[in-house]
N, C-alpha and C positions, 0 to 999 in steps of 0.2 A: 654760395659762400665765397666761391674767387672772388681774391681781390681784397676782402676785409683784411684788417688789422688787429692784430695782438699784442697786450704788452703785459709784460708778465713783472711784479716788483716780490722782493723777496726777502724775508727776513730772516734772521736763526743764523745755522749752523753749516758746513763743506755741504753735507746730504741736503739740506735744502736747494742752496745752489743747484747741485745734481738734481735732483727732481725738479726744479726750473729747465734745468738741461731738459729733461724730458719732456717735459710737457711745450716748452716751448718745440719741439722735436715730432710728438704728435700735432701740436695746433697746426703745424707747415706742412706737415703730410695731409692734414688736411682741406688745405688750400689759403691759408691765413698767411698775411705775409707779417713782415715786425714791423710795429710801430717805433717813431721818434720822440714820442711824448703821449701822455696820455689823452690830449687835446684830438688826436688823430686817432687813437683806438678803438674797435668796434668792440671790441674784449678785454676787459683787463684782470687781472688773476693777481692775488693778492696772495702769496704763498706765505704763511703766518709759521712763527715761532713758538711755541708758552712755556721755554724753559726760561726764557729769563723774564725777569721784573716788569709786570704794566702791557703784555703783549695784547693784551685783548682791548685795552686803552690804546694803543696802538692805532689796531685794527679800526675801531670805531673812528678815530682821529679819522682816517685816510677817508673811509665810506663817508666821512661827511664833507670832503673836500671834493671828491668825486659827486657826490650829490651836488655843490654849490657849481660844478664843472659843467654840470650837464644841464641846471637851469642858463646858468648864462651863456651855451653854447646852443641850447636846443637840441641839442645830440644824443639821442640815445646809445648807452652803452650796455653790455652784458657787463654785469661783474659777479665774480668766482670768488669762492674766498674757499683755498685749501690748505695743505699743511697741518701742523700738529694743533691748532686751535679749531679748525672745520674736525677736526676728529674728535677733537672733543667735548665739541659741543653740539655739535650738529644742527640738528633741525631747530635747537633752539636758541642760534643766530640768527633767525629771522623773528625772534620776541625780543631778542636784546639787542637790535641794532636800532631800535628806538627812532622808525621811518627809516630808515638810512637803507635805501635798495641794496638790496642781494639778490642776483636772481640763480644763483649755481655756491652747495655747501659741497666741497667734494673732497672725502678723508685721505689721509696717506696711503692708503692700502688698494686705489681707486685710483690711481694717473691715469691708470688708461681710457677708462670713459668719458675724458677732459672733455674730448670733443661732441662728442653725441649727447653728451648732458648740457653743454652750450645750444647745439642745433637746436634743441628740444625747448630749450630757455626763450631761443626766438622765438621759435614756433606757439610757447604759450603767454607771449608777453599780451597783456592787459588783462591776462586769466585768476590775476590776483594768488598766484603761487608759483613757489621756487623750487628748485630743482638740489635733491639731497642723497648723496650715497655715500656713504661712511661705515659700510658693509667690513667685515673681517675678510678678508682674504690673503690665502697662505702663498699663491702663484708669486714669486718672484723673479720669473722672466721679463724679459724686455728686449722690441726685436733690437738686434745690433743695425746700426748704420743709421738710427732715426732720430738720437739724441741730438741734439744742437748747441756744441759746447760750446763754453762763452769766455775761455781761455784758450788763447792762441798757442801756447807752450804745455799746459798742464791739463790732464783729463784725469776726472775724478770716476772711479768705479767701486761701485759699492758693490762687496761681499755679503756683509747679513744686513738684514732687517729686524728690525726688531729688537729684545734682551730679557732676558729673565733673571735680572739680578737683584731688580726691586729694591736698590738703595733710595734709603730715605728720603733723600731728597730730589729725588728724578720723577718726572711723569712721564718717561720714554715709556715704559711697557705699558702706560694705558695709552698714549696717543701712537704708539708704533710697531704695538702688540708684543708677541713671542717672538725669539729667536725662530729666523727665518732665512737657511744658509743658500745663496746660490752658486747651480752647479758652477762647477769647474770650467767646464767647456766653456760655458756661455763669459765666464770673466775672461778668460784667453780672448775669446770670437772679439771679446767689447774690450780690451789690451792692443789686439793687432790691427783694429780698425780704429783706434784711435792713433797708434804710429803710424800707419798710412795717412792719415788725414794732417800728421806733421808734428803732432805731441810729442815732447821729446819726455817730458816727466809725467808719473803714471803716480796717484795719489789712492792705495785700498783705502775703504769707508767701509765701518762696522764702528755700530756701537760699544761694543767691546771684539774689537778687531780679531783681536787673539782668541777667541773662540771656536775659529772659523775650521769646519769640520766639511768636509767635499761630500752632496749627497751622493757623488757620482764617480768616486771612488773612495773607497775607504782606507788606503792609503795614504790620504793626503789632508795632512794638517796647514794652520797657517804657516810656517817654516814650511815647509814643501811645497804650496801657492805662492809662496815669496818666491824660492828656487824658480817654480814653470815661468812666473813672470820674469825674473831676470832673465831668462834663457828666448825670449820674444826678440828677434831681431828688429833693432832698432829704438828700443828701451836705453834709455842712457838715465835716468835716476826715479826712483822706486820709494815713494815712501807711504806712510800708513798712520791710521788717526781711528779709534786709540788703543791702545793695548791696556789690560786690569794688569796692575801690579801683581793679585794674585796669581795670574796665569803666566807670567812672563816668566818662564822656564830656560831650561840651556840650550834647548831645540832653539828657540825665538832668538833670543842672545848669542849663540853663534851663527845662525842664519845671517844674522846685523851684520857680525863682524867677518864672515865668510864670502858672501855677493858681492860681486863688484860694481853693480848697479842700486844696491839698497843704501840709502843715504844713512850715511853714522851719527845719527839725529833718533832720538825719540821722545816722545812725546808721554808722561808716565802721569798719568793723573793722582793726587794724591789728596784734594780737598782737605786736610786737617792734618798737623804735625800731633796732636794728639789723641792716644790710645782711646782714651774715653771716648770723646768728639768719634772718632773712628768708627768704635764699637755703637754709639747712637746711631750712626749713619748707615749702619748695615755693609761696611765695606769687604770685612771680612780680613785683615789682617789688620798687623799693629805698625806702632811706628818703627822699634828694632825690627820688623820683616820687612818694611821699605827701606831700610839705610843699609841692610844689610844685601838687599838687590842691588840696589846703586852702586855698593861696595864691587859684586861680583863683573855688574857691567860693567863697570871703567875699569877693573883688572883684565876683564878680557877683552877690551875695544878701548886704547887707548888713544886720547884726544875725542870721545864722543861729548855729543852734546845733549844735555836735557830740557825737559820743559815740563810745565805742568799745570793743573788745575785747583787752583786753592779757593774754600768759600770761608768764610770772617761770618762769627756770630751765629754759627747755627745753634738751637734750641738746648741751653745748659752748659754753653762754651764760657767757661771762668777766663779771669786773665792767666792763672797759672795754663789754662790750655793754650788759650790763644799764645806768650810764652813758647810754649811747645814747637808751635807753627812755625815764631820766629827765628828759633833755635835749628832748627831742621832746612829752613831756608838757609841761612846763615851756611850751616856745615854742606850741604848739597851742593849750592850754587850755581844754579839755574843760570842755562841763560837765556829763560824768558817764562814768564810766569801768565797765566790766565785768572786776575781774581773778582770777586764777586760778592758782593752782600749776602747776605742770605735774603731769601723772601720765601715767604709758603705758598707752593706751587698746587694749584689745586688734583684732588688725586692720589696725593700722595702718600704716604706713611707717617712723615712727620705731620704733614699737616692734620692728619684726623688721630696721631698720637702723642706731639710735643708740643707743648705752649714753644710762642715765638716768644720768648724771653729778655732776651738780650736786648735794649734800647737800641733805639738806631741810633742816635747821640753816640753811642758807644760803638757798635757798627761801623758806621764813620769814623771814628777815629781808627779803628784796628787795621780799618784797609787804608787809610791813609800812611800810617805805621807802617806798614807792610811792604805798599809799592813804595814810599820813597827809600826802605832797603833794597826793593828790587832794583831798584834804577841805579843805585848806585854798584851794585853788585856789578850788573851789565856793564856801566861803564866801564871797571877795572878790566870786566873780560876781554872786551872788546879794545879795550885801549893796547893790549899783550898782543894784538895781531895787526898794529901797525909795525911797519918794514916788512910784512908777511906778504907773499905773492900766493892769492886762493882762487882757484877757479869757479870762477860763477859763471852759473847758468841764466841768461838774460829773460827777462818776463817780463819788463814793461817801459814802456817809453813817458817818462816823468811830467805829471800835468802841471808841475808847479815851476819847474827850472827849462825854461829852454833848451837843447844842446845835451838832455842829463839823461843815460840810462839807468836801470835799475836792475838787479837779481837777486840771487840768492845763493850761499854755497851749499854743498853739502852739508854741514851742520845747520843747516836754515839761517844763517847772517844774511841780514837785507845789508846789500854795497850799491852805492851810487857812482855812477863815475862818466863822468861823459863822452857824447857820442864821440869816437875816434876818428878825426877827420873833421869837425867840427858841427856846426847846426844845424848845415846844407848837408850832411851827408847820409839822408836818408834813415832816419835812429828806427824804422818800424823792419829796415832789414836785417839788424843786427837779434832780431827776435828770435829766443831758440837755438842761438848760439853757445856755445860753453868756452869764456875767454878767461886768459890770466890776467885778473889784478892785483899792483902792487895797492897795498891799503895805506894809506897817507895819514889817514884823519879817523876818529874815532867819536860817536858818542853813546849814550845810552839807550840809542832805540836803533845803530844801525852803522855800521862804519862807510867811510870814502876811499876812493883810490883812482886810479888810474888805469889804463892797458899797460903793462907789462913789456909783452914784447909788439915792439912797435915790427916786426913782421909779419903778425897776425892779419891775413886778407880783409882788405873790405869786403863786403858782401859784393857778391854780382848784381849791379845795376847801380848799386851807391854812386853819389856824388862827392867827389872830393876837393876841399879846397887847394 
């Protein structure tokens, strides 16, 4: 197998990514190196999504481009199709990919036999069958030092697996099974080896974050796993995706507001401003018990910033709900919103219990309603922190502007600001720095500035004009 190539494409969610991390992590330990394009791939792995809209239309799209790839190239490929769509369908992706080659179904619960269910795929190519494991398994280790992160600055580390909360509109507990917590140790071992490797920001992943219970001490909640990570030498910001509103307790809220390294950002998912809509959704709380958190966070962490998850038009949502939505947008004031049509996810609650109701005509409009209040909303925020000098933490060297860095601050504000020194001065060493910018310029998805203080070092080996 030395020598071949891998390419791994990835759809969804942080956890996806991360499980690309991985896998692409085993495929190299097993002697695969990465490919440049699919053109060159001896493997390609198509790590799928099906929380959102048409993911399995997706999927098929791709297998048939990869099909028309390999007639006109002559080249035989392995292709993998894993992720939350191989989990949930399994073996019976290869009746519904309609000719379209599969030769590896491999479910979420299974990264680790990426590679030997590939070997085996050579091994039985013209055998007229493909290779399937989408097996339940509880083991949520994974060795440290083999992942293959594909962020220079941030490493994503996943706490649980899994969820057992079976809101209506989620197919996570059938494609991702049970709450499934990993020890303690093993998130430190995969924390301090990702600061050694150069990560300055360390990002926990759980489906419901805040659940997160240590098999391996029983002392130790998420608020006390926030504390051990802050306390990692060489951690400088700390955040996490997602916390249930109903768990977000004063433990978790003063943790935010107590760490010096946990970013004063969180992420609250709320999907529906109304109680009803709520109560369909199985969320488990109402709207006064979300306004009335919000209320107690920003008393006790002053200048935090929110985010969250909203879906438009699920099954018996009136306009006086939808209303609801906008009202609570409105008073909250996000500064930045995640939203989403509804569509019936297969699997799920609503779908084998709520007509899809709502027109999409109607749908459509409510999220159009929705984001152009969010945009505006953003704007006014973001416009209040021009003349502001905010420390960002640098993460990318900008594909569209010559000369332009990018980050983020502690409340998650993307700032743009250019390379300091100019376009010759090396923008991929300023990576993982944490500089002041004065903010000059504002819009609705991201404000601008500048460096601050013009004593701030160049990085060692820049070039300067």
């Amino acid at each position: 197998m030395n020598g071949r190539r891998y390419l791994i494409e990835t759809f969804g969610c942080q956890m996806n990514v991360h499980d690309t991390e991985r896998m692409a992590g085993l495929l190299e330990q097993a002697g695969y190196e990465r490919a440049d394009g699919d053109a060159d791939a001896d493997v390609v792995v198509i790590n799928t999504c099906s929380v959102r809209e048409h993911a399995e239309e997706k999927l098929y799209t791709r297998l048939g481009e990869l099909r028309v790839l390999g007639e006109e190239t002559g080249r035989s490929r392995v292709v993998a199709v894993a992720g939350c769509v191989a989990q949930q369908e399994g073996d019976a992706l290869f009746r519904k990919s309609n000719g379209h080659l599969i030769d590896v179904v491999l479910g979420t619960h299974r990264l680790k036999q990426l590679p030997a269910l590939v070997e085996r795929a050579v091994a039985d190519r013209g055998a007229g069958r493909g290779e399937v494991d989408v097996a339940r398994f509880d083991d949520v280790t994974f060795p440290v030092g083999v992942t293959r992160r594909g962020d220079a600055v941030r490493a994503y580390v996943t706490i649980i697996e899994g969820c057992n909360d079976h809101c209506a509109f989620c197919v996570v507990p059938t494609t991702r099974g049970h709450e499934r917590m990993r020890p303690k140790a093993d998130i430190l071992l995969d924390v301090e080896e990702a600061v050694a490797s150069g990560r300055k920001e360390i990002q926990l992943l759980g489906q419901i974050v805040n659940h997160y219970q240590a098999p391996d001490d029983a002392g130790c909640d998420f608020a006390q796993l926030l504390a051990d990570v802050d306390a990692v030498p060489g951690v400088e910001r700390i955040r996490f995706a997602s916390p249930h509103p109903r768990h977000t307790g004063a433990r978790l809220v003063e943790a935010v507001r107590d760490l010096p390294r946990v970013c004063k950002h969180m992420h609250l998912p709320l999907q529906s401003g109304s109680t009803e809509v709520l109560r369909r959704m199985r969320r488990r709380h109402t709207r006064e018990e979300y306004l009335d958190l919000v209320g107690r966070i920003r008393e006790a962490i002053p200048g935090v910033t929110l985010s969250t998850d909203l879906i438009v038009g699920f099954p018996g949502e009136t306009a006086r709900d939808f209303d609801d939505t906008m009202t609570l947008v409105e008073a909250v004031r996000y500064h930045s919103i995640y939203s989403f049509k509804y569509s019936e996810r297969p699997n799920t609650l609503a779908a084998r219990r709520l007509a899809d109701d709502v027109p999409e005509t109607e749908k459509t409009a409510r999220i159009v309603a929705l984001q152009g209040r969010q945009r505006e909303i953003q704007s006014v925020l973001h416009a209040a922190s021009v003349g502001r000098v905010v420390d960002v933490l640098v993460d990318s060297v900008s594909r569209r502007r010559e000369g332009e860095l990018s980050g983020r601050t502690g409340g998650n504000t993307v700032v743009n600001f250019p390379v300091p020194g100019g376009a010759q001065a090396a923008p991929d060493l300023w990576l993982g720095r944490t500089v002041p910018i004065l903010v000059t310029r504002a819009g609705p998805n991201s404000v601008a500035g500048e460096l601050a203080a013009p004593e701030v070092a160049v990085p060692a080996g820049a070039v300067t004009c």
